[in-house]
N, C-alpha and C positions, 0 to 999 in steps of 0.2 A: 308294345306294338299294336296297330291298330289291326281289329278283324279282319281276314283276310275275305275278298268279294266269292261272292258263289254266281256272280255273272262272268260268262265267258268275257273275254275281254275284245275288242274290236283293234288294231294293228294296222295303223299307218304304214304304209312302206314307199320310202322315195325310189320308186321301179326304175329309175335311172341313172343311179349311182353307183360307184365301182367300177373297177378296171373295167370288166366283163356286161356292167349296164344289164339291160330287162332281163338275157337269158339267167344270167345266176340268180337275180332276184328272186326271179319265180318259183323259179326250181330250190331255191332254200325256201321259199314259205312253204310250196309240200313239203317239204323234209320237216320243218315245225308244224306245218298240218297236222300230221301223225301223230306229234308227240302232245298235240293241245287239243282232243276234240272239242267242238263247238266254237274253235276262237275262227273272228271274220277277219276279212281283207281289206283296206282299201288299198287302191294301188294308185299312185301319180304316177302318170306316163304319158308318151308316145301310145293312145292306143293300137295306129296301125302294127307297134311291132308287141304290144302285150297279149292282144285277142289271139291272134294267132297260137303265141305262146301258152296259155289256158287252155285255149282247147284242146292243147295234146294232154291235160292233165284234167280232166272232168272232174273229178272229184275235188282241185282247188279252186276250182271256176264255178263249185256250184257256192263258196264260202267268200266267195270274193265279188269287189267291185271295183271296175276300173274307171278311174276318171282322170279324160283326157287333158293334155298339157303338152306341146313338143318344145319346150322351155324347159335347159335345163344351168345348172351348175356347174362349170367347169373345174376339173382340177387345180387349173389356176388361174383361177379367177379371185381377186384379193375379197378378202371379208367385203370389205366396206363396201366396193360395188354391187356383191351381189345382196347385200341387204336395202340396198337403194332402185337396184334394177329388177332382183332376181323376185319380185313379189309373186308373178305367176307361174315362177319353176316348179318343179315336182317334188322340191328341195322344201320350200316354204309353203307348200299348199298341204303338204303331207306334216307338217307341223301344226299349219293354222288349224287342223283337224282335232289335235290333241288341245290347241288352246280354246277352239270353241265347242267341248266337248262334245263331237262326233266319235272320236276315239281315242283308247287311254292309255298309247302310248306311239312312238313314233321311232320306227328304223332308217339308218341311212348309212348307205358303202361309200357317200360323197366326200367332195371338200372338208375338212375338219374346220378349217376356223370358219367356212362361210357357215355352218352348222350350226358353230356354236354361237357366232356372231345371230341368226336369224333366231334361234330355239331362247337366249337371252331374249329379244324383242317380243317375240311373241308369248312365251311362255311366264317372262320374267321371274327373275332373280327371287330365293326365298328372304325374307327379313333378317337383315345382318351379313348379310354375304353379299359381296362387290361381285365375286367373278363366279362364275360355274368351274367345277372341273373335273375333270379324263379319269375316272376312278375303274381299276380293273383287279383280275387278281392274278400273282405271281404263284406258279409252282414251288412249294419249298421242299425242305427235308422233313418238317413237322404237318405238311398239310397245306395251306393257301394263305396268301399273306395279298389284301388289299394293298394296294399303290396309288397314288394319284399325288399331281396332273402325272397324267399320260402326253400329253399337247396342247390342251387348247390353251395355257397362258405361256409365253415365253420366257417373259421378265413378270418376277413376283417379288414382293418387299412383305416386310415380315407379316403386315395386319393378313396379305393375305396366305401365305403359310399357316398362319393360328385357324384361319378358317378353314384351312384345307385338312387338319390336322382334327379341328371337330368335327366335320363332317366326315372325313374317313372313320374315324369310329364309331360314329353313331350308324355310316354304310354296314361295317362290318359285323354289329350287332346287330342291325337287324337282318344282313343276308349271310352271315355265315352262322348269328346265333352264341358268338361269343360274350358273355356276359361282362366280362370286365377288359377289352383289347389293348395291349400295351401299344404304344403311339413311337416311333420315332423319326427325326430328321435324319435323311440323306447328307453326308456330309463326306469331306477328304478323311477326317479322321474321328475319334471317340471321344476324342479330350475337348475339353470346355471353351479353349481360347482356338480350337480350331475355325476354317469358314470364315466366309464373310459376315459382314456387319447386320445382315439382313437376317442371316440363317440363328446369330446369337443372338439378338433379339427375341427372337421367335421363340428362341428354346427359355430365353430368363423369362417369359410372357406364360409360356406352355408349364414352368413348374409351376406358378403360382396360381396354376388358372384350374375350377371345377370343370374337370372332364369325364365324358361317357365311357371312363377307361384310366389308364395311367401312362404318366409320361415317361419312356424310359432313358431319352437322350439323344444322343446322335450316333448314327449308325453310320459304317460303309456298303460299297458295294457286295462286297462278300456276304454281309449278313442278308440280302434278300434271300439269296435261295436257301441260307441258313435257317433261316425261320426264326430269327434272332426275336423280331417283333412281329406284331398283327397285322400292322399298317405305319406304311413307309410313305411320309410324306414330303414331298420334293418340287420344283417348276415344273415347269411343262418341258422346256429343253432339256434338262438333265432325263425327267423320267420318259419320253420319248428316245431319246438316244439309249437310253438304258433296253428299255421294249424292245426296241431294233436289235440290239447287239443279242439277245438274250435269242431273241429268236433266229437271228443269224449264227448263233452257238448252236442251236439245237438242230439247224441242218447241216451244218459242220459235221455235228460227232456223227451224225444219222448217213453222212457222205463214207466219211473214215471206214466206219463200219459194217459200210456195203463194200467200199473196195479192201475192207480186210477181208473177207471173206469170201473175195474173188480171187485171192492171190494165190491158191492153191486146192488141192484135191482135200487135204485135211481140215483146209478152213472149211473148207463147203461141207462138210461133214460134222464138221463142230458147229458150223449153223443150225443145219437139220437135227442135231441132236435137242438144241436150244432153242428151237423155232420159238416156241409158245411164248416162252419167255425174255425172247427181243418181239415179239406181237405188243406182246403189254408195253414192255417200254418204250416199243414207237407212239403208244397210242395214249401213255401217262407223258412225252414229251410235244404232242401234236398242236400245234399253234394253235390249229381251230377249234381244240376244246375250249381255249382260255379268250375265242371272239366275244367280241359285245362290250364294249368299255362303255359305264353310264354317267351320264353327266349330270353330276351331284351337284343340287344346290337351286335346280330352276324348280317352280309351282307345275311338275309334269315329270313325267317319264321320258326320256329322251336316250338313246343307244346308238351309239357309235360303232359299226363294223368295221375291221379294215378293206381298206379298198381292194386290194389282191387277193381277197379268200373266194374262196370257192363257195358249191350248195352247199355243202356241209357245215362248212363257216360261218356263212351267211345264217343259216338257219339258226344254230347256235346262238347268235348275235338274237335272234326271235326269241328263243327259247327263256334268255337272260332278261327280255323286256317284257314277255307275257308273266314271267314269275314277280316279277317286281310290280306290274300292277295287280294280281291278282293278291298279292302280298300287301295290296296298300301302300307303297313305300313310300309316297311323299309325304303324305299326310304322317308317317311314320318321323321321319326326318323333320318336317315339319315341329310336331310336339315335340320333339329331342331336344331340341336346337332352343325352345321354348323353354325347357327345362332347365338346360342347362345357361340358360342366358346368350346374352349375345358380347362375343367375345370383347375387351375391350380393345380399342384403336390407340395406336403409338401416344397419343396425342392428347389420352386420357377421356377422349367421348366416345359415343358411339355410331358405329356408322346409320346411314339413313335406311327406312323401313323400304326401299323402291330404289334400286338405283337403275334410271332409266340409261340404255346402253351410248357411247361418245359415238359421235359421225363417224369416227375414225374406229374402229373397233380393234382392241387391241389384242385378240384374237389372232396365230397362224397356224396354216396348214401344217399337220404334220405328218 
């Protein structure tokens, strides 16, 4: 792993992304203020509605800088247009900042596939790798399990699975520290002839291939929160509908659990008794611990928040992008990838050093 920097790091933020737009924004960079002294701000936005915002917070307004844009990204707005129109959104100026090294990394609560569609252009794609993708971490029974895509690809064929599958472990080594990360494919079932034709390719490619780690097969659903493997490699649809459902489980039981303990004078009592210890579990189950999904693969830092979280969230999502560049990660990722070679393609060559992004980007929102 490459030395990690002793300069504070500078924080892109597209101040206009997300359900909630500038106020959350703000208000999660103090919240990662706190936890990062000396890191700065820049901020794309609407400055009439950011300045306001700052100055109720003097102490992020003296670390920050706003530069104005009332152009933004809409939710649904298709990739393609806004990588063609959206050039002076807060979306892509808050990027062009990481690509023309003003700063060394970049947040956004917006669009997913315009993100990844614009962060591909500008940042472009590491050597050997076609798509970027959604890499985050799942709560297990053993600890944290890397997953990725999360969204940004929908339909993936196997060259790109083999990629997603090195770069998740080479992710997981250098931000969880795992020395050897066993790797497995998301699948219906365990067995060899299961899947489609995409998913078994990938896996006959993935035994034979030197990896940052070991391949251990194909997995289910049950083994993510299992801890079965380190990193669970999947599309974008599948582990995005996965994300969702996970975290629509986990307000589920957090629902149950509040109205068991309304249904009577004993339950309330048996709360109070246990307080402490439903504390922890609401807050080892809290979606906004696990904000910030990075998108592995491009020459830069780039951090995906989701759109509905709050300051807390959001900052988090900060929190996950100042430690990865202050960790050096690309360059980290970089030499790995280098090391390891560059995976081969169905076809028996390799893919190309640049692949510059299609008109059509094939990138979706998730």
């Amino acid at each position: 792993m490459t030395a990690p920097s002793s300069k504070p790091p500078t924080v892109a933020l597209d101040a206009m992304g997300g359900d909630e737009g500038p106020a959350m924004v703000v208000a999660g960079a103090d919240v990662a203020r706190l936890n990062h002294p000396g890191v700065r701000f820049l901020l794309f936005g609407d400055s009439a509605k950011l300045e306001p915002l700052l100055a109720e917070r003097p102490g992020l307004a003296a670390v920050s800088t706003v530069e104005h844009t009332d152009r933004i990204v809409t939710n649904d707005t298709k990739p393609s247009i806004a990588l063609r129109s959206g050039r002076q959104s807060s979306m892509r100026l808050a990027i062009d900042a990481v690509a023309g090294g003003r700063a060394d990394c970049v947040v956004s609560a917006g669009n997913t596939g315009a993100l990844m569609a614009m962060a591909k252009f500008a940042l472009k794609t590491l050597p050997g790798i076609d798509r970027p993708a959604i890499a985050s971490f799942f709560p297990t029974e053993r600890g944290e399990t890397v997953m990725l895509d999360l969204g940004a690809n929908i339909e993936c064929d196997a060259d790109n699975l083999v990629q997603f599958a090195l770069m998740g472990a080479v992710f997981c080594k250098a931000v969880l520290g795992y020395p050897s990360p066993t790797i497995g494919l998301l699948n219906v079932g365990a067995e060899e002839l299961k899947g489609h034709d995409e998913l078994r390719e990938a896996a006959a490619r993935l035994r034979s291939m030197d990896l940052p780690g070991r391949f251990h097969g194909f997995v289910e659903g049950d083994d993510i929160t299992r801890g079965t493997v380190d990193v669970v490699v999947t599309d974008g649809f599948t582990g995005n509908v996965a994300l969702k459902t996970a975290e629509g489980t986990a307000k589920l039981v957090s629902h149950w659990l509040r109205q068991t303990f309304k249904s009577s004078v004993f339950a309330s009592l048996g709360y109070l008794l246990a307080a402490n210890a439903f504390r922890k579990l609401k807050a080892r189950t809290d979606p906004r611990r696990y904000n910030g999904a990075m998108f592995v693969g491009l020459r830069g830092i780039c951090v995906k928040s989701h759109g509905g979280t709050d300051a807390k969230g959001f900052g988090h999502a900060i929190d996950v992008a100042v430690d990865l560049a202050i960790e050096g990660f690309s360059e980290t990722v970089r030499m790995e990838l280098a090391r390891y070679g560059t995976p081969p393609q169905a076809d028996g060559g390799t893919p190309p050093a640049a692949d510059p992004p299609p008109s059509e980007p094939r990138a979706d929102t998730a």
